[in-house]
N, CA, C and O atoms as a Maestro MAE file, in Angstrom:
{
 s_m_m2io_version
 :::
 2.0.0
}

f_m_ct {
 s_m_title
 :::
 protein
 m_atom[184] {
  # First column is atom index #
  i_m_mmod_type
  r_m_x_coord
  r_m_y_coord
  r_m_z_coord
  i_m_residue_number
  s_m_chain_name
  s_m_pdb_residue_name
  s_m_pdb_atom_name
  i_m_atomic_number
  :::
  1 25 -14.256 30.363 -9.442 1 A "UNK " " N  " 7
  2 3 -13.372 29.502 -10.239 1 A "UNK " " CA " 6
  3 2 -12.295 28.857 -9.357 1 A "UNK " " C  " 6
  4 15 -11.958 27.695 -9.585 1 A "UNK " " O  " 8
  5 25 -11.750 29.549 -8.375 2 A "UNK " " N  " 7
  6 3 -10.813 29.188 -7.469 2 A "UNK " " CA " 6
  7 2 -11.130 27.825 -6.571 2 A "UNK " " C  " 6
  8 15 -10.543 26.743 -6.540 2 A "UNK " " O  " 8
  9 25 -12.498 28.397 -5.727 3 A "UNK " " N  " 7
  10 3 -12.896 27.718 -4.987 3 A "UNK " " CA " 6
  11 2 -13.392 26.142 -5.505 3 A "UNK " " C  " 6
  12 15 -13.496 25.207 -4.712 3 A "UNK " " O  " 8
  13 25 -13.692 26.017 -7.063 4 A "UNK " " N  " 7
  14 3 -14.106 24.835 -7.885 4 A "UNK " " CA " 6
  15 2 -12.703 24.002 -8.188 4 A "UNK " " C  " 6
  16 15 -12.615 22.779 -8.083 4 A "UNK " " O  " 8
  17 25 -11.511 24.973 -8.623 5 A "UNK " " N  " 7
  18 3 -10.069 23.959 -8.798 5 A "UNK " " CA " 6
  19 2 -9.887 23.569 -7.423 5 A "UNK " " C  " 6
  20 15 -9.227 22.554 -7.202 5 A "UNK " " O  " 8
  21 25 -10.420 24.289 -6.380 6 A "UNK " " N  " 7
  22 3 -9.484 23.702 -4.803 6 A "UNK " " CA " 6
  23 2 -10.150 22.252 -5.008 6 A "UNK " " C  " 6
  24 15 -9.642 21.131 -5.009 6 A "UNK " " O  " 8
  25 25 -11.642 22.744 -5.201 7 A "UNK " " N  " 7
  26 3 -12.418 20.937 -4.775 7 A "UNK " " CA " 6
  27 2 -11.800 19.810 -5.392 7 A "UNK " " C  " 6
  28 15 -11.604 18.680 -4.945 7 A "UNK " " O  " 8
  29 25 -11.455 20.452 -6.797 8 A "UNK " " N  " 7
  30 3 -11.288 19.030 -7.982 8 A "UNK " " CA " 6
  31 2 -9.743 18.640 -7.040 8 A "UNK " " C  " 6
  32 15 -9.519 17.431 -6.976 8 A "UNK " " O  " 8
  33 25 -9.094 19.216 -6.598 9 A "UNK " " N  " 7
  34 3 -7.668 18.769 -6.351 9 A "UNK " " CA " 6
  35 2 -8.178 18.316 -5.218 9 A "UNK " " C  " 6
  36 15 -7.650 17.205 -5.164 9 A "UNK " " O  " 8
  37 25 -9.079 18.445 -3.939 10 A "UNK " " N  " 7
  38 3 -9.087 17.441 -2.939 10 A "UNK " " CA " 6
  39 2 -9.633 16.506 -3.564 10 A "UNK " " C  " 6
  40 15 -9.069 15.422 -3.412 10 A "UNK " " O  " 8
  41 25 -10.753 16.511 -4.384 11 A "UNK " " N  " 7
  42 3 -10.916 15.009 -4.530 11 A "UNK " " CA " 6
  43 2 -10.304 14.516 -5.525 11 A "UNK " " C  " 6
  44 15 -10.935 13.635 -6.109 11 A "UNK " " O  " 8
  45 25 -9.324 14.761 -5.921 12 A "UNK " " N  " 7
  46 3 -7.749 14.059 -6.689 12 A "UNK " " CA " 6
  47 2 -7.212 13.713 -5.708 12 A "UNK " " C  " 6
  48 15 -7.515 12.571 -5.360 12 A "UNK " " O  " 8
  49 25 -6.124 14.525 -4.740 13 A "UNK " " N  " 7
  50 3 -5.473 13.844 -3.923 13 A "UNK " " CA " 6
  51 2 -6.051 13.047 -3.061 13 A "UNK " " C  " 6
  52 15 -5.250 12.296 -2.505 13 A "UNK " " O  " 8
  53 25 -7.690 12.870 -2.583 14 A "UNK " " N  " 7
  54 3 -8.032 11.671 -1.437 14 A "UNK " " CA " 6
  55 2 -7.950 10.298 -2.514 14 A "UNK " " C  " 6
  56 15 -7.576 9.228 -2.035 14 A "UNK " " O  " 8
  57 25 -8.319 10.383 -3.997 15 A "UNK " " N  " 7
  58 3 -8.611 9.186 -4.887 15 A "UNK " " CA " 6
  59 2 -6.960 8.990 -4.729 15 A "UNK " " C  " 6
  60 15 -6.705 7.930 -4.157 15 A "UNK " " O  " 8
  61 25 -5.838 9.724 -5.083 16 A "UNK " " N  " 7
  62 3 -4.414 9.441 -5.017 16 A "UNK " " CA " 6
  63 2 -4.397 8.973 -3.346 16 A "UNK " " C  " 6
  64 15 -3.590 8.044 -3.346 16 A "UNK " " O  " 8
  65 25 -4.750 9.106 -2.319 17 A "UNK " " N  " 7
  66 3 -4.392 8.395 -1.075 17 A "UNK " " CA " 6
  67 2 -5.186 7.279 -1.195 17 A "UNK " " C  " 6
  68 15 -4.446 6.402 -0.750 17 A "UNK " " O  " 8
  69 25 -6.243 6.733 -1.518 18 A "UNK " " N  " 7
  70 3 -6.770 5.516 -1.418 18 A "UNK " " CA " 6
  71 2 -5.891 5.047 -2.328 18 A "UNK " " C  " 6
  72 15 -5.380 4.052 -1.814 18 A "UNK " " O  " 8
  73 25 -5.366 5.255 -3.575 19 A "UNK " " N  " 7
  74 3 -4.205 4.224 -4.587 19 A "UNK " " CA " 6
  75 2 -3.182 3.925 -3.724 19 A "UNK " " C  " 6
  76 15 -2.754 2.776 -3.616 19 A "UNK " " O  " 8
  77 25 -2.553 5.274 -2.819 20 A "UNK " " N  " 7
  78 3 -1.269 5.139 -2.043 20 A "UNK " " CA " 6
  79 2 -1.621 3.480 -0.825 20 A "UNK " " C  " 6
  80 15 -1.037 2.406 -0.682 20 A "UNK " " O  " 8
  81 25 -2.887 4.132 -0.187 21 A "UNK " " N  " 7
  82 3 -3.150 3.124 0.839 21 A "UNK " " CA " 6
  83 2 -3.437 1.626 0.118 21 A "UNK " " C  " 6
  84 15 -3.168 0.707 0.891 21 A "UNK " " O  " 8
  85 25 -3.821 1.285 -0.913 22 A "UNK " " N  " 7
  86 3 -3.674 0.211 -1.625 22 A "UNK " " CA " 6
  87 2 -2.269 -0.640 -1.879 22 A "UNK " " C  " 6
  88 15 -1.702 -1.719 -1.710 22 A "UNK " " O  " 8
  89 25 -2.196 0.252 -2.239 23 A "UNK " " N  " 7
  90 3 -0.133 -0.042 -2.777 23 A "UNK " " CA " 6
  91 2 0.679 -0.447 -1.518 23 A "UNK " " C  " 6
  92 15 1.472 -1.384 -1.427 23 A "UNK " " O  " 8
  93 25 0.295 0.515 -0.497 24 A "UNK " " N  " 7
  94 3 1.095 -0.221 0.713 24 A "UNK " " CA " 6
  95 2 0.604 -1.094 0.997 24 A "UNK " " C  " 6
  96 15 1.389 -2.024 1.183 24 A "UNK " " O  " 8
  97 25 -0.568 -1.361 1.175 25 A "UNK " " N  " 7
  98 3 -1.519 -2.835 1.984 25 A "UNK " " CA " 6
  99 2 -0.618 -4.080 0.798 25 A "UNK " " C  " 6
  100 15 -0.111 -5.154 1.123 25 A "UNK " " O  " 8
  101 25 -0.673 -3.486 -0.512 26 A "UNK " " N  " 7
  102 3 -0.017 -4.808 -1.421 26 A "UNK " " CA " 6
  103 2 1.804 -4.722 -0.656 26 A "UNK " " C  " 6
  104 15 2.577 -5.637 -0.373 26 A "UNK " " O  " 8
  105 25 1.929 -3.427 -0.547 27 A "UNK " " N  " 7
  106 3 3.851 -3.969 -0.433 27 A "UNK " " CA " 6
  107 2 3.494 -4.817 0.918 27 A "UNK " " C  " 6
  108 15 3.791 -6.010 0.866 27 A "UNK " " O  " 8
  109 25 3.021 -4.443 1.862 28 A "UNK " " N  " 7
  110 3 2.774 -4.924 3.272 28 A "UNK " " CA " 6
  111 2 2.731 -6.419 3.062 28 A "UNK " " C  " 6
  112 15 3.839 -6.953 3.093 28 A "UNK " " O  " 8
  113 25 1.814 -7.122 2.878 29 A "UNK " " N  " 7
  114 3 1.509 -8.451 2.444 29 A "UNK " " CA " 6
  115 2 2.789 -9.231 2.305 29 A "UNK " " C  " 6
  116 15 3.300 -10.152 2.942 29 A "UNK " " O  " 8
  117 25 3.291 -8.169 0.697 30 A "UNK " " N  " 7
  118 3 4.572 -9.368 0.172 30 A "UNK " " CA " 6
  119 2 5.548 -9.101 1.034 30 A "UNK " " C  " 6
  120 15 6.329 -9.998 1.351 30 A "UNK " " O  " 8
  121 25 5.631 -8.167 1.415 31 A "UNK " " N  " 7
  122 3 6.851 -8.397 2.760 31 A "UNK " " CA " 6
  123 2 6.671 -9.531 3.568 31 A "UNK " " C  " 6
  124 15 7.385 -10.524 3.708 31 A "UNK " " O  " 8
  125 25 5.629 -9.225 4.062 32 A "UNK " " N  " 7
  126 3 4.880 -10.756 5.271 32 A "UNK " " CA " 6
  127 2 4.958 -11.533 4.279 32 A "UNK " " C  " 6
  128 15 5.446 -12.528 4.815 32 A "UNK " " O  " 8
  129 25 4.772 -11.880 2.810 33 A "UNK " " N  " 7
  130 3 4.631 -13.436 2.670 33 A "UNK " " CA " 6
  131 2 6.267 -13.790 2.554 33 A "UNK " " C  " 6
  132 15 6.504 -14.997 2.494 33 A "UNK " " O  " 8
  133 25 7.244 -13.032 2.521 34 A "UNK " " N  " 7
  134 3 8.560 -13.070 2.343 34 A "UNK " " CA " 6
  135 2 9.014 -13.219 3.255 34 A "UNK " " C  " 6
  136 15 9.692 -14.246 3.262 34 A "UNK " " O  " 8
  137 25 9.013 -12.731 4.074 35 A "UNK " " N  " 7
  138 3 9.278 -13.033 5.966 35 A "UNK " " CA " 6
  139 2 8.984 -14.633 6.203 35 A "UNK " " C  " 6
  140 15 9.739 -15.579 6.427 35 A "UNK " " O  " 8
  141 25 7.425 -14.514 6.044 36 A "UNK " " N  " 7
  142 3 6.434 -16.181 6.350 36 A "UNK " " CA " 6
  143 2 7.522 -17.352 5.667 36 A "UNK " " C  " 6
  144 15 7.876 -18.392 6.222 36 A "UNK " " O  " 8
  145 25 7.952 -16.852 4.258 37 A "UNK " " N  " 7
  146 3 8.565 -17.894 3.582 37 A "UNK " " CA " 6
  147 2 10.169 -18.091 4.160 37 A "UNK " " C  " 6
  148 15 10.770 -19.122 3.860 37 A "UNK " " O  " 8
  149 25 10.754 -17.160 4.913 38 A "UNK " " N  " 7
  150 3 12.070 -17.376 4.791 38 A "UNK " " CA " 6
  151 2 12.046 -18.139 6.470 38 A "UNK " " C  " 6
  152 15 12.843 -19.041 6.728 38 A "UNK " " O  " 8
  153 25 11.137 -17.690 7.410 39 A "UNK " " N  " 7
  154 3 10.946 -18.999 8.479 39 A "UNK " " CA " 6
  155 2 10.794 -20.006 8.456 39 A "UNK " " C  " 6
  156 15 11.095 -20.792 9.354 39 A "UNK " " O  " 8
  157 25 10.187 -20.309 7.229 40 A "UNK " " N  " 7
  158 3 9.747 -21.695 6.680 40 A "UNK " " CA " 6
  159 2 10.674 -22.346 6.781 40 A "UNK " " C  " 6
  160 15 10.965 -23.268 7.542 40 A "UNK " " O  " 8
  161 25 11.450 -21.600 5.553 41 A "UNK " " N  " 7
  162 3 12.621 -22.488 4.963 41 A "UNK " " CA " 6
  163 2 13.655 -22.523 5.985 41 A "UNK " " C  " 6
  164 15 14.479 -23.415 5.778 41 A "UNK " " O  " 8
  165 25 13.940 -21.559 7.418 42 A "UNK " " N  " 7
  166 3 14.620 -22.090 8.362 42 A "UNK " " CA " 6
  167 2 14.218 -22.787 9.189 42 A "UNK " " C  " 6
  168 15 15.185 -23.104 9.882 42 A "UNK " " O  " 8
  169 25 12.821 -23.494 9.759 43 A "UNK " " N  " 7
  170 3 12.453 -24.235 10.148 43 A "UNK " " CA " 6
  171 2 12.699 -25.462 9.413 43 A "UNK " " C  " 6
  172 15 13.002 -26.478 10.039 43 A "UNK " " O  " 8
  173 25 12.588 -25.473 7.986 44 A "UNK " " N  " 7
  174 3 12.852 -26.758 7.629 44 A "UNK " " CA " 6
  175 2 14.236 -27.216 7.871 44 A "UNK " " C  " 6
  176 15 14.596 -28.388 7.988 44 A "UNK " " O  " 8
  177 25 14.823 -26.365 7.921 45 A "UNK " " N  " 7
  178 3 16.419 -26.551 7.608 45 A "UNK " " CA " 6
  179 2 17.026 -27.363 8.956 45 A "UNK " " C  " 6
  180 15 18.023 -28.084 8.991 45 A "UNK " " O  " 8
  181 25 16.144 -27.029 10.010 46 A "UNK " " N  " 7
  182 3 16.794 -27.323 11.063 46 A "UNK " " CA " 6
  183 2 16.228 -28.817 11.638 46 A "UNK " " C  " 6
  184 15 16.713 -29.310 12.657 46 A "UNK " " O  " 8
  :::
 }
 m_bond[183] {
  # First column is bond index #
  i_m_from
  i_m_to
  i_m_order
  :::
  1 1 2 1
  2 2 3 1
  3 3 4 2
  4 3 5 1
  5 5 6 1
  6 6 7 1
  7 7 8 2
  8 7 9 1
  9 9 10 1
  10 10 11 1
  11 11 12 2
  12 11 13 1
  13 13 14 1
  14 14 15 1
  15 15 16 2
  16 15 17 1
  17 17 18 1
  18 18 19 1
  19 19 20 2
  20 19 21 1
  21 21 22 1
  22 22 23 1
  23 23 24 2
  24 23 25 1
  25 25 26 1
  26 26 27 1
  27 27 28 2
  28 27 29 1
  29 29 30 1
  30 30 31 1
  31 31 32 2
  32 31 33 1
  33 33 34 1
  34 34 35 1
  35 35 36 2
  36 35 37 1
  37 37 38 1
  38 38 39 1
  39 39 40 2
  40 39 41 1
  41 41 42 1
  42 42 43 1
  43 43 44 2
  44 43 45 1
  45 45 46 1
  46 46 47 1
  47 47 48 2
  48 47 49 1
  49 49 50 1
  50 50 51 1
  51 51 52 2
  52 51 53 1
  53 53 54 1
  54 54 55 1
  55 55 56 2
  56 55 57 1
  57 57 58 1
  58 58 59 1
  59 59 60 2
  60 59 61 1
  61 61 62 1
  62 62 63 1
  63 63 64 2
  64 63 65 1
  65 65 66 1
  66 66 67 1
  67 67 68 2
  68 67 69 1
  69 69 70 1
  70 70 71 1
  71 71 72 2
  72 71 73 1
  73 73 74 1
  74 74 75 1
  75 75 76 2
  76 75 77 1
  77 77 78 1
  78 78 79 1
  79 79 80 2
  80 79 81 1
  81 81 82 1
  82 82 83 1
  83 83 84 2
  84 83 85 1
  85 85 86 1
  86 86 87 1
  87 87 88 2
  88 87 89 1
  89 89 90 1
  90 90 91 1
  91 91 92 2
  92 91 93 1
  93 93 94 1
  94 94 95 1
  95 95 96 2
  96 95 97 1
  97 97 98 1
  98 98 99 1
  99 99 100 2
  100 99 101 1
  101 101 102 1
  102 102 103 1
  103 103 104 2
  104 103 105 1
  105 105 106 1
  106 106 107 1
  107 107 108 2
  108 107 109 1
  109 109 110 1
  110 110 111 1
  111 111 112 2
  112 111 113 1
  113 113 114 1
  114 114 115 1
  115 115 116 2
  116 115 117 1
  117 117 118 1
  118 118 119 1
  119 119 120 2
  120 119 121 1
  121 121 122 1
  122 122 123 1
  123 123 124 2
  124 123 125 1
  125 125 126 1
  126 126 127 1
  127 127 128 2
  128 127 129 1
  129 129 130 1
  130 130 131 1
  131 131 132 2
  132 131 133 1
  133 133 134 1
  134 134 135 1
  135 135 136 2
  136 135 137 1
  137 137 138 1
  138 138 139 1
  139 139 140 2
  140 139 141 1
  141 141 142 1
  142 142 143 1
  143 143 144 2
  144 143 145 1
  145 145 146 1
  146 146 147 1
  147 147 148 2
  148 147 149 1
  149 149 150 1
  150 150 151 1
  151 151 152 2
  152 151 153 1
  153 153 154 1
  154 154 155 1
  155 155 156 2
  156 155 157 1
  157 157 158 1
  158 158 159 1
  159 159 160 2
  160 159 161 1
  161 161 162 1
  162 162 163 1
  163 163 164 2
  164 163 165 1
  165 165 166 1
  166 166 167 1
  167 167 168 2
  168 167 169 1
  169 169 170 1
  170 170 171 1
  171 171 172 2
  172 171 173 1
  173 173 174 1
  174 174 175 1
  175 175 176 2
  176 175 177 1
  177 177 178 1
  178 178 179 1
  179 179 180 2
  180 179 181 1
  181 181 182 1
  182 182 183 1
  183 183 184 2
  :::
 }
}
């Protein structure tokens, strides 16, 4: 019985690290497109 709850919780927490690794790849992005955009707008400026 032990050895069957250990499994179900690794393969919970690897499905919870692929959501985690998702979520950052999305924060990652909008950071970069926020960065991308604020060069923009100081390139234009100048």
């Amino acid at each position: 019985m032990k050895k069957r709850k250990r499994k179900k919780l690794t393969r919970h927490s690897e499905k919870n690290k692929k959501k985690e690794g998702k979520r950052l790849l999305i924060s990652n992005i909008y950071f970069y497109i926020l960065i991308y955009q604020n060069k923009k707008s100081k390139e234009n400026r100048t």
